[in-house]
N, C-alpha and C positions, 0 to 999 in steps of 0.2 A: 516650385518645390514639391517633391512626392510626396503623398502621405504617406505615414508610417503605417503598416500592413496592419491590420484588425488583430486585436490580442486573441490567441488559442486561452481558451478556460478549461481546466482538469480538474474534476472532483475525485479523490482519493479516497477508496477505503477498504478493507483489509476483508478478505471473504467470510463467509458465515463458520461456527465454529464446527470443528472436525470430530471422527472420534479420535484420532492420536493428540486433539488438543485436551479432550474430556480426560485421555489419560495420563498426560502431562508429559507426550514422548513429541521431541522434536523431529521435525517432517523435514524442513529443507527442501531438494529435490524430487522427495518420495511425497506420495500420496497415501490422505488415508478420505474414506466418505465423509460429507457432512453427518451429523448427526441427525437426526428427529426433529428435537428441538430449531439445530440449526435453520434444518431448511424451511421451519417454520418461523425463525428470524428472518430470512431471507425473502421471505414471501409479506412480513409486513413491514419491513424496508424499503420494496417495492410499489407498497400502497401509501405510504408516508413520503416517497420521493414521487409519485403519478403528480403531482401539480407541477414539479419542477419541468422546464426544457432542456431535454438532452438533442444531443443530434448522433450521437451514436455510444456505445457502450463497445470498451474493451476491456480484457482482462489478460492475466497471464495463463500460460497453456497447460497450467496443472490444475487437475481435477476439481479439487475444491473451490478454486477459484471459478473455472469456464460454470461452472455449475450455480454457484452464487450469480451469475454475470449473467446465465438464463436465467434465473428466478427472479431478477430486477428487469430485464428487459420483457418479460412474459406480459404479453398484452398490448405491447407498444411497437408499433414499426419503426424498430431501431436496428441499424445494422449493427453486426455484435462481429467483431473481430477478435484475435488471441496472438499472442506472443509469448517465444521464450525469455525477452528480457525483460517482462515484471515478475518475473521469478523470485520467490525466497531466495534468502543465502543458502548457499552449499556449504553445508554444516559436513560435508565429507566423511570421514571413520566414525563422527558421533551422532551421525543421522540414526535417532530409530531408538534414542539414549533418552533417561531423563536427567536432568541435570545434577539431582544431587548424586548419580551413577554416577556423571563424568567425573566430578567433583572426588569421589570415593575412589575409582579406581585411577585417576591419572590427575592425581592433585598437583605433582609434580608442572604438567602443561599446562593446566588449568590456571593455576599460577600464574606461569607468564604470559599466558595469551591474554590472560585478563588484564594487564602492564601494559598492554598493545593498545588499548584506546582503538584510533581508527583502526589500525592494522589486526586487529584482534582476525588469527583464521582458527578454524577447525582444522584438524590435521588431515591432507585431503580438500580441503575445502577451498571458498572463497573469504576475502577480507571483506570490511565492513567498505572502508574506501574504493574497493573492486564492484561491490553492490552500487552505492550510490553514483558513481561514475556511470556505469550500464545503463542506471535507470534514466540519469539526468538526459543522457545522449540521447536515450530513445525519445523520452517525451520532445527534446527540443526538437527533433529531427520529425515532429509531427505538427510543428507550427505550420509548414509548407504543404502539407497535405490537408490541412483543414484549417488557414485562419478564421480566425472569427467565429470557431466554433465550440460548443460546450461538450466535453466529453466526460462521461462518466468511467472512472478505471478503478478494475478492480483488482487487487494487489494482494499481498503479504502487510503483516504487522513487522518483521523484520524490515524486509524493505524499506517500508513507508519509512520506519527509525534513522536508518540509514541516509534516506533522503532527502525528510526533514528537519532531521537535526543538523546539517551542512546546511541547509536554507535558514534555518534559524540564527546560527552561526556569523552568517553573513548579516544581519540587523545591526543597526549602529544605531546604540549600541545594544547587542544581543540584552533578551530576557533573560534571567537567571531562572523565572517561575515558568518558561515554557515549557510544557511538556505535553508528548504526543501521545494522544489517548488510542486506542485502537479500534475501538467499536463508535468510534466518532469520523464524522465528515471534514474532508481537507480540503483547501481551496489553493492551487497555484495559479499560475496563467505564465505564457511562455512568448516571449519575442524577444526578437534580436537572436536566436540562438539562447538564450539565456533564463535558466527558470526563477520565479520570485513567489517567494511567498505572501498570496495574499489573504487568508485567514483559515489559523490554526484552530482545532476543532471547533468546526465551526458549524456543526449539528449531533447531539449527539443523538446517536442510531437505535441505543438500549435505555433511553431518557425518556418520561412522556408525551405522548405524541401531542401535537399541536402546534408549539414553539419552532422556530426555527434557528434560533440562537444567533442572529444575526447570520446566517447563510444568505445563499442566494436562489432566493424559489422563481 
């Protein structure tokens, strides 16, 4: 009988904070810099995760993230790769908006896109279901380039929502008190094709350092 391939392990977490986060203007596609601050989050993230074992760090190929994704691998011989599908959602005509703008000027849409659940798009844009599909495909389709391996990914807090909360979804039976925190560590693992959630924040990142909150160091 074959054995069953070695689980791929993925640590999720959502990059350091931007200046269009500081001003409450949605990025989506576009980019704006980390902040000061952030990329001094970024840097003791870095040194709060140096015990753990990675075997390489990937991110998505937008700015704030590949940047985050240097600032955690800085000092470790970790190959660092990038893609465009851990990309935020494409927030389309409302990229670059704040929300209570969209809310003011097009309450009409707002309206019913918020009716849409998964389907929720920006006008222009992607759905939330378009997001997590994208995401789930990529990570499965990295079981075969690295079983058995721990990867560190650095993502969007859209995303992660999107992806998580379908994994959550699937629990029998689902938490109702789950919820995904942003500035916390996420734990999946991937086989069969297939992603599972195996612990929801499961360090958080802006908490005091020491703990690990039942992660995996």
């Amino acid at each position: 009988m074959t054995a069953p391939a070695p689980l791929l392990r993925v640590a999720l977490l959502r990059h350091a904070p931007t200046e269009w986060n500081r001003q409450g203007r949605i990025q989506g596609h576009r980019d704006s810099p980390l902040t000061p601050a952030g990329r001094r989050m970024a840097a003791d993230w870095a040194r709060r995760l140096a015990p753990w074992e990675f075997h390489r760090v990937m991110s998505s190929d937008l700015g704030r993230a590949r940047e985050t994704a240097a600032l955690l691998a800085q000092g470790r011989p970790l190959p660092l790769e990038a893609d465009a599908r851990l990309r935020e959602q494409d927030w389309g005509a409302w990229t670059g908006l704040r929300l209570p703008t969209i809310r003011q000027r097009f309450p009409r849409e707002w309206e019913r896109q918020e009716g849409q659940a998964w389907r929720f798009r920006p006008p222009g844009g992607e759905s939330r279901d378009e997001v997590a599909a994208r995401g789930a495909a990529f990570l499965a389709s990295l079981a075969d380039r690295w079983p058995g391996q721990r990867l560190l990914v650095v993502t969007h807090e859209g995303f992660m929502k999107c992806l998580l909360y379908q994994l959550i979804l699937r629990r029998s039976p689902p938490d109702p008190a789950d919820r995904v925190r942003p500035y916390h560590l996420h734990w999946i693992t991937v086989s069969g094709g297939a992603l599972h959630l195996e612990h929801l924040n499961a360090l958080n990142l802006v908490g005091p350092a020491g703990g690990t909150g039942g992660a995996h160091p």
